[in-house]
N, C-alpha and C positions, 0 to 999 in steps of 0.2 A: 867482858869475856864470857860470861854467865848467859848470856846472852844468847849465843854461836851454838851454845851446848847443846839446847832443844833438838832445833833443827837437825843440828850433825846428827843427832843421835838417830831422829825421824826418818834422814836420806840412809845411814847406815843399816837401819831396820828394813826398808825397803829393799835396798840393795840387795844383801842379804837371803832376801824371801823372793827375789826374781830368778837370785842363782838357783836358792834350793828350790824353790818349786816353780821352775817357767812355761812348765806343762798345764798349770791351771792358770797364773796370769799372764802369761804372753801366748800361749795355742788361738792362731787363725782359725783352726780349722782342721776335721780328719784327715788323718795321710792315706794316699791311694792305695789299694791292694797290694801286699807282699810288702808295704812300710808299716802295718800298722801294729806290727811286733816293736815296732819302735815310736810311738805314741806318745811313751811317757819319758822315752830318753833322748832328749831334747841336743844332746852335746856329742849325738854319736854323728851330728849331722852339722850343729851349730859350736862357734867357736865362743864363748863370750866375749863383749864390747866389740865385736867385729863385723857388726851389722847383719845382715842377712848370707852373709857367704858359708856356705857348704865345704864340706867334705864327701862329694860323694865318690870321688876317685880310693879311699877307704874302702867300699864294699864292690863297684863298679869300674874292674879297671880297662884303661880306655880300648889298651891293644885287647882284650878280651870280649868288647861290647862287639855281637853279633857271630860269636864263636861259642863262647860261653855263659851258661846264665850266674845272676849274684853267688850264687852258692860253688862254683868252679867246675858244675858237669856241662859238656861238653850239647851243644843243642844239634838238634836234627837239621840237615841240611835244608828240608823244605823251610825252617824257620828262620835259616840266615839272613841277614840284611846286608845291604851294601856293610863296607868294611873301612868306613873313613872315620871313625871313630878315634882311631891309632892316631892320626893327624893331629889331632884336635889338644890343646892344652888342658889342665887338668878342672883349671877355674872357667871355663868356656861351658860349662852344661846349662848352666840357668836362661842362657839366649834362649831353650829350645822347649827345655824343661822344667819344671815349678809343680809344686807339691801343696799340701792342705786346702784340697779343691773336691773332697770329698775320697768314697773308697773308689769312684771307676776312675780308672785310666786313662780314658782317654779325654779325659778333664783336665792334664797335668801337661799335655802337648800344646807349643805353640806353635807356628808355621816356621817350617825349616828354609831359611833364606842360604843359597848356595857362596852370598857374599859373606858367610861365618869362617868359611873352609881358606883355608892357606893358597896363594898366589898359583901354587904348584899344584895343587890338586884340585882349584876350579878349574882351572885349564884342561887338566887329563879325564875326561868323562867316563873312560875305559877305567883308569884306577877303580871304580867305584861300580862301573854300571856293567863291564864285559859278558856278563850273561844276557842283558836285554839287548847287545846290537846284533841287528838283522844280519843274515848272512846271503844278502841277495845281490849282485852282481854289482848295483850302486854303492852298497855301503862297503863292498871290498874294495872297492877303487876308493872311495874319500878317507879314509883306513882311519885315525881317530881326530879327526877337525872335524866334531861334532855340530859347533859353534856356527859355522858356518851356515846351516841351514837351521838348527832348533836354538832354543832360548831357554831357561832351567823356570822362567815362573807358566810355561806353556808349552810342553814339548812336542802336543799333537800339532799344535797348527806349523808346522816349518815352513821358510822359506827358501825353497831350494832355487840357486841360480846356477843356469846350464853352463855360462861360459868359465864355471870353477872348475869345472871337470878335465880331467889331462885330455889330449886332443885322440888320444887311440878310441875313445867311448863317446864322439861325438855324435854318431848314427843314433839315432834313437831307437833301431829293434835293437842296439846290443844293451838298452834295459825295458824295453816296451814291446818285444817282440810277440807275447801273446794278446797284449793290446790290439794290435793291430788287427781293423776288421776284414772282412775276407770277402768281401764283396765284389763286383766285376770291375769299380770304380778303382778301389785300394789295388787289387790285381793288375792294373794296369801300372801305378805308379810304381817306381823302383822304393828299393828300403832307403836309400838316403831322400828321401825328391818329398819328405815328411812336411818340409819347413816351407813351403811350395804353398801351402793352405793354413798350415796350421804356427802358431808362435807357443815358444814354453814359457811367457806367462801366464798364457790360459790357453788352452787346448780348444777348449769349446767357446761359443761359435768360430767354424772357420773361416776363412774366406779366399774358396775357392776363383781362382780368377779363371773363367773358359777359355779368353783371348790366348793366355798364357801356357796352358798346360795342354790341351788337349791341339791336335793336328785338324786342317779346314774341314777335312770331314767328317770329324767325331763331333766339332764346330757345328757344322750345320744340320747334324740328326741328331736332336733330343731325345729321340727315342731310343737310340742305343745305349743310355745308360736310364732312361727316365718312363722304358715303357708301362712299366705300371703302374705310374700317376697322370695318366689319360684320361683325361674326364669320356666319358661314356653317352653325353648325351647326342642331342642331332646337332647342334654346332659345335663340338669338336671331331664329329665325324665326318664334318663335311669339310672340316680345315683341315681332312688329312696332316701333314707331318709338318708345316709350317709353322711350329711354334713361334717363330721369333717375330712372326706379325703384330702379334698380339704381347707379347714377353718378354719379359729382359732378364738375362743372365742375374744381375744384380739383385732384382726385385722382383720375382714372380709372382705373387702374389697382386700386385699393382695392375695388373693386366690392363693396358689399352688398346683397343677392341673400335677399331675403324669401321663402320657398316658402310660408307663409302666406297674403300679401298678394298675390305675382303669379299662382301654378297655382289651378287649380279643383282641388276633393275629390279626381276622379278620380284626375288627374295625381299630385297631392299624395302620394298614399297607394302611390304606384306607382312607387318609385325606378329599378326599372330601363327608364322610359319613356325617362328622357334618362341613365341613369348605367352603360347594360348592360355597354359596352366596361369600365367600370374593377371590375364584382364579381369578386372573385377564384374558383379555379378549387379550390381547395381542398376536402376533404371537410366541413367547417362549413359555409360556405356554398352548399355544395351541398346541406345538408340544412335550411338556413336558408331557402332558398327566396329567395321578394321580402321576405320582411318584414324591411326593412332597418333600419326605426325600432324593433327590440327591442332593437338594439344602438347603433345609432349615432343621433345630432341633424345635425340641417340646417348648426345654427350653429356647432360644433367636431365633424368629422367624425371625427378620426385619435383624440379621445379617447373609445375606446368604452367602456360598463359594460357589458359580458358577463355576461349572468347563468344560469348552470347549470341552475339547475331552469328555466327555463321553454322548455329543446331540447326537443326531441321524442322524444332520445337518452335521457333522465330515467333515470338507473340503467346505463348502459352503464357500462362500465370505461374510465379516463382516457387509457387506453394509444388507445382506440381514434381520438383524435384527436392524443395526445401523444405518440405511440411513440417518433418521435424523441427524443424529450426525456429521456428515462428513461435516468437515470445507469448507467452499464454499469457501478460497482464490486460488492464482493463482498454487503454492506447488502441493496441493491436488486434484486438477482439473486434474493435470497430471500424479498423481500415480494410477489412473483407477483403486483401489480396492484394489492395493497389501500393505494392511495396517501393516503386520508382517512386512516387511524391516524396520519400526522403530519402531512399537507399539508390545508390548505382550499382552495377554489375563489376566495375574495373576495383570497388573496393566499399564492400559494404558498411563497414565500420570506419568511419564515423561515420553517423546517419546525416545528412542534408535538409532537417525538416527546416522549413521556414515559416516561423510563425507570422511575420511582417504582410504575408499573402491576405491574413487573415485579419490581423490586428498588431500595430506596431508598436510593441515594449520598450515605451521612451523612461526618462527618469520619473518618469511619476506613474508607472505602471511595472513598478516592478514586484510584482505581488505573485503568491503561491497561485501551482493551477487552481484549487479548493476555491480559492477567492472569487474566482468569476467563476466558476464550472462547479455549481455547487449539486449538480445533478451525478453523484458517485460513478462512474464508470461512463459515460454519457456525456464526452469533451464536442460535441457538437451545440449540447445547450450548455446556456451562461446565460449570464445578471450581470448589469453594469451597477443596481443598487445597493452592494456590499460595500463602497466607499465611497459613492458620492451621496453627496446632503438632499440632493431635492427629492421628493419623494414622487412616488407613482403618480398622484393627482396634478404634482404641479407640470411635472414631464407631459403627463397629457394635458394640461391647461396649453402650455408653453409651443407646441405643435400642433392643435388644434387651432391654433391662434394664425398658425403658417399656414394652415390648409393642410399640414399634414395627418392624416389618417391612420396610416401605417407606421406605428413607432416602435412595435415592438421589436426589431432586429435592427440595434442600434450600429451594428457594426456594415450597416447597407450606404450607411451614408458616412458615419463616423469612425475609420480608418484609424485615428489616432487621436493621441492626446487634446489634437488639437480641435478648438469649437465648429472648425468648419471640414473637418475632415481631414483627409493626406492633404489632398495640395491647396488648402484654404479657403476653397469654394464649393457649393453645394449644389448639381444639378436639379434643376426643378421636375416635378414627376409631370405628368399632365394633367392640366386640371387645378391646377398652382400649386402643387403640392412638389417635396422634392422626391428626385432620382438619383441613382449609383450611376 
């Protein structure tokens, strides 16, 4: 039994020293401004063994939260708040509110969810909010089905839907009426004829139908609602009022533009009557003249078929329009112009060099150009004795022996790989010696 004693007496000491002094071993933390007269009196708020529950209906009562402050004077109008307080049970504060978070205030607020409030009073928005409903012509008619268009965690963004509305306020100037622009277009339509163009789930873009709304002869003159978006220049001046050649109600912007069906011959055949400012200044088209249709179509201008022979230049050299273009490496430096030996006109890239003209790169000649063209920049000389074994003396032993004389350009008679050349035999030069 002696045993228990310790202990008991340990817990009862404790216990004891939590009642008397809970302000030193259980305080979280300081109470906010206007609690902290109550700092040290831990029970004017807490109950013992009852966990964290409050009294704050004691100093805070509910029907007075928003009328009057803790002390029972009476507050200023400008600092009233909604009035749903009075609703509310008297153990329901801690949802919202919570304390020892320092002296500011507004460290003690949590967010106020509308699902705290009684069945009957989320519903009535008016109970609480009657000073902030609008008093404009909408909101008398929907009188307090808030609900219907706003939500309590977003009240700006609503969704208002038109066909909730009683059927007397279906017109829409009888709530849009200074909406409405005043234009020659609007001026013609009546105040109901709104829905004709436009839909109330979004207003903007409308879409206007011409077929629809407008009579054959408003129909076929754009300019009487549209004349001051005339372009100005000398092809719309000379298309007079025919918009619709070129334009579609639907899609103006898309404009298809037949040089066929709208210019005469003259015109037609004479692009820089309307197109001078855009020919470029280059030496082609300065040698191209007007004829703009040798190159380019009405209907995709930017994809042109350039075609070579039919310049007036026929046989100049490429440089003379391409100079820039000409690779400055060591190659090109030495082909002096003659850009056909691997390039075409119908498509310069990939180039068409043929090496096999010259010497045929069979599997035993596949070596760097360095290898035979050991003359840097200079692909016209080349060495056959970078890979083969016989040396200079025995080459000339071995062809003097033939009669041949001339051995230095081995590629006159030896074509390829092979010991008698491309096609396996070696014409004799005259004088018994051989020939290419």
């Amino acid at each position: 039994m002696k045993k228990f004693v310790i202990p008991a007496a340990f817990v009862a000491i404790i216990v004891a020293l939590l009642v008397a002094f809970p302000e030193i071993l259980l305080n979280p933390g300081h109470l906010m401004k206007g609690h902290e007269a109550l700092e040290n009196r831990c029970f004017s708020c807490h109950r013992p063994f009852s966990g964290t529950s409050r009294q704050c209906a004691g100093c805070h009562k509910p029907a007075e939260i928003g009328v009057n402050n803790a002390a029972g004077r009476l507050l200023a109008v400008r600092n009233r708040k909604a009035l749903f307080h009075r609703a509310l049970s008297e153990s329901s504060c801690v949802r919202c509110h919570t304390d020892h978070k320092g002296r500011q205030p507004k460290y003690t607020l949590k967010t106020f969810r509308h699902d705290s409030l009684p069945a009957g009073l989320k519903n009535d928005c008016i109970a609480c909010h009657n000073d902030r409903k609008p008093a404009d012509t909408l909101h008398r008619t929907v009188s307090t089905a808030c609900a219907t268009c706003h939500s309590t965690d977003n009240w700006k963004s609503a969704v208002f839907d038109h066909s909730l509305l009683a059927k007397s306020s279906q017109e829409c100037v009888s709530c849009h009426k200074k909406d409405r622009p005043t234009d020659a277009l609007h001026r013609q339509i009546t105040i109901v004829g709104c829905s004709t163009c436009h839909g109330t789930s979004r207003w903007k873009p409308a879409t206007f139908n011409h077929e629809r709304s407008l009579s054959a002869t408003q129909k076929n003159n754009c300019l009487a609602c549209h004349a001051d978006k005339k372009q100005n220049d000398s092809l719309h001046r000379s298309a007079g009022t025919s918009c619709a050649t070129c334009h579609r109600t639907d899609n103006w912007k898309n404009a298809s533009f037949d040089h066929n069906r709208s210019l005469s011959a003259a015109v037609k055949n004479n692009c820089l009557a309307c197109h001078v400012n855009k020919k470029q200044n280059d030496e082609l088209h300065q040698t191209a003249g007007s004829a703009c249709a040798t190159c380019h179509r009405t209907d995709n201008w930017k994809n042109t078929s350039f075609d070579h022979a039919v310049l007036a230049v026929k046989g100049r050299a490429c440089a003379t329009c391409h100079k820039k273009d000409t690779p400055g490496d060591n190659l090109h430096r030495q082909v002096a112009g003659a850009c056909s030996s691997c390039h075409g006109t119908s498509r310069w890239k990939p180039a068409t060099f043929d090496h096999s003209r010259y010497f045929r790169l069979d599997r035993d000649h596949q070596a760097s150009c360095a290898t035979c063209h050991t003359v840097p920049g200079n692909y016209k000389s080349y060495t056959c004795m970078n890979c083969h074994e016989h040396s200079p003396s025995r080459i000339a032993s071995e062809h003097l022996e033939e009669g041949i004389r001339n051995y230095n350009n081995c590629i006159k008679c030896h074509r390829s790989a092979s010991e008698h050349g491309d096609g396996g035999e070696r014409r004799r030069y005259r004088g018994g010696g051989e020939e290419d």
